[in-house]
C-alpha angles and dihedrals in degrees: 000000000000084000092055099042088051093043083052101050090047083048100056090039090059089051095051102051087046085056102052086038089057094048102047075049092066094037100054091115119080110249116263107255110236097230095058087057091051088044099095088043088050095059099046099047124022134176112228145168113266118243103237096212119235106263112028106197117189114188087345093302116110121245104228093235080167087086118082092219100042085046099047085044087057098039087054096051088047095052089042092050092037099054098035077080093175105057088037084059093040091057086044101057087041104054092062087065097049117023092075089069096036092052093047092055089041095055085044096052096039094249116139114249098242099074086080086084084063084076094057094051086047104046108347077247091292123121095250124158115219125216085266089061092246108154147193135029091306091034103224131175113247095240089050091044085057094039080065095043098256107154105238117183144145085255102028117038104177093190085079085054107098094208105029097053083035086060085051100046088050093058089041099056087044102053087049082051087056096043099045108027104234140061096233094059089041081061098049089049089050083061103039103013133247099275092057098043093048076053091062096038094059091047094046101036098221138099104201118091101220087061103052129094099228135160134293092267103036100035077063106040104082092044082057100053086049089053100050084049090058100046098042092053097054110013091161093067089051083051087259102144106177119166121223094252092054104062115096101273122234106258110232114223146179114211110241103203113227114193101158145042117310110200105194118005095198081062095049091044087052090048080061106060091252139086138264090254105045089047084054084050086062103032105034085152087075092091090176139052088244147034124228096183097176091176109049106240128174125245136177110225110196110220113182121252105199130035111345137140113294124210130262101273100212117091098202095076081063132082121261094254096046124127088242091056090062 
């Protein structure tokens, strides 16, 4: 017994020391340092503080970046909107697209130009519905949408409708300018609404934005729009390279007048020449698949002229009494 418990513990010695030879073996080499394999990463692409450049305008009025907190609100918009690279492309490649329409409206109604950017903080220029059910590029409620003569039905929503909600937020933002006497505080009541806003007025005793104590979302919103405006007006310095041909194109279009019922509106794209989705592209505001149209009202339906999606060309996908079957 004393032979094989001595045979056993020089057994499982000499297995032991194999094993952590074997192991110093494999680990002779030092261990690579992880920042000289993040070197190379380190001097291609590298994360910095943004230069706020000396005189901030916003619809022609100065931001006051002489005040700690004015100058740190917009310093943290323009990080966050500098480094979400994607949406700020996004925005980008879309404002190409739409800008063209908003700033023509806007020159027409006597609204500054920035407030375009006021599109991109709302809806990223997108047709998107919030939890409050506001809608639309503009998103607008749909009370307030009727209060400024925009159509909303279950079968017409002209807050989809580019110009036409363009045109409301126009009078809107003007009617806050002449209620509160200045562009920055018809911004904020964009965001939070005029009976709010004149709240917090008579509390705070004062009438300027960037002295007012407002919510999370408001006390942000101006500070975003300032930041879009930096960024879109000189991407390059923000590390935003776009060429020209990448951007989203402006889509050319004729106006088809509609001034009766339309029943079916897949069958009136393909008549046409184009099909059921790219009609709803251009005309987001059709909410239905028909048009009652009782009254005979006039619309102006847009059908694109150059390179778009053509139709199935074979009829027989399409019922007897189609357009394409005649």
């Amino acid at each position: 017994m004393t032979i094989n418990k001595t045979l056993l513990t020089t057994t499982l010695i000499l297995l032991i020391s194999f094993v952590l030879l074997v192991g110093f073996s494999f680990n002779t080499e030092e261990p690579q340092r992880f920042d000289s394999i993040q070197e190379p990463f380190n001097l291609s692409y590298q994360i910095k503080p943004l230069d706020i450049p000396e005189s901030v305008f916003f619809a022609g009025e100065k931001v006051p970046i002489e005040s700690f907190d004015v100058l740190e609100s917009l310093d943290k918009e323009l990080l966050i909107n500098t480094y979400w690279q994607s949406q700020t492309l996004l925005f980008i490649k879309r404002a190409n697209r739409f800008f063209p329409i908003i700033e023509a409206i806007f020159e027409q109604e006597g609204v500054p130009a920035d407030f375009k950017y006021l599109a991109l903080v709302e809806s990223g220029l997108t047709n998107v519905v919030s939890p409050s059910d506001a809608a639309g590029y503009w998103q607008f409620l749909k009370g307030t949408a009727q209060d400024y003569k925009l159509e909303v039905n279950d079968e017409i929503d002209e807050r989809y409708h580019i110009e036409k909600s363009t045109e409301a937020a126009a009078k809107f933002l003007k009617d806050s300018y002449e209620k509160f006497g200045n562009w920055a505080m018809a911004a904020a009541s964009y965001n939070t609404g005029r009976r709010s806003l004149s709240r917090q007025i008579e509390r705070q005793k004062s009438n300027k934005y960037y002295d007012l104590t407002l919510g999370e979302e408001t006390g942000r919103y101006v500070y975003r729009l300032i930041a879009l405006k930096l960024i879109l007006e000189s991407p390059e310095k923000y590390g935003f390279f776009v060429e020209k041909d990448q951007m989203y194109p402006e889509i050319p279009f004729k106006n088809i007048k509609v001034d009766s019922t339309v029943h079916d509106w897949a069958d009136f794209a393909h008549s046409q020449g184009i099909n059921y989705k790219t009609l709803k592209e251009l005309n987001p505001w059709l909410r239905d698949n028909t048009l009652t149209n009782n009254s005979n009202k006039t619309y102006q339906i847009k059908i694109p002229t150059g390179k778009h999606r053509t139709i199935d060309p074979n009829p027989e996908f399409y019922p007897e009494d189609s357009l394409l079957r005649k």
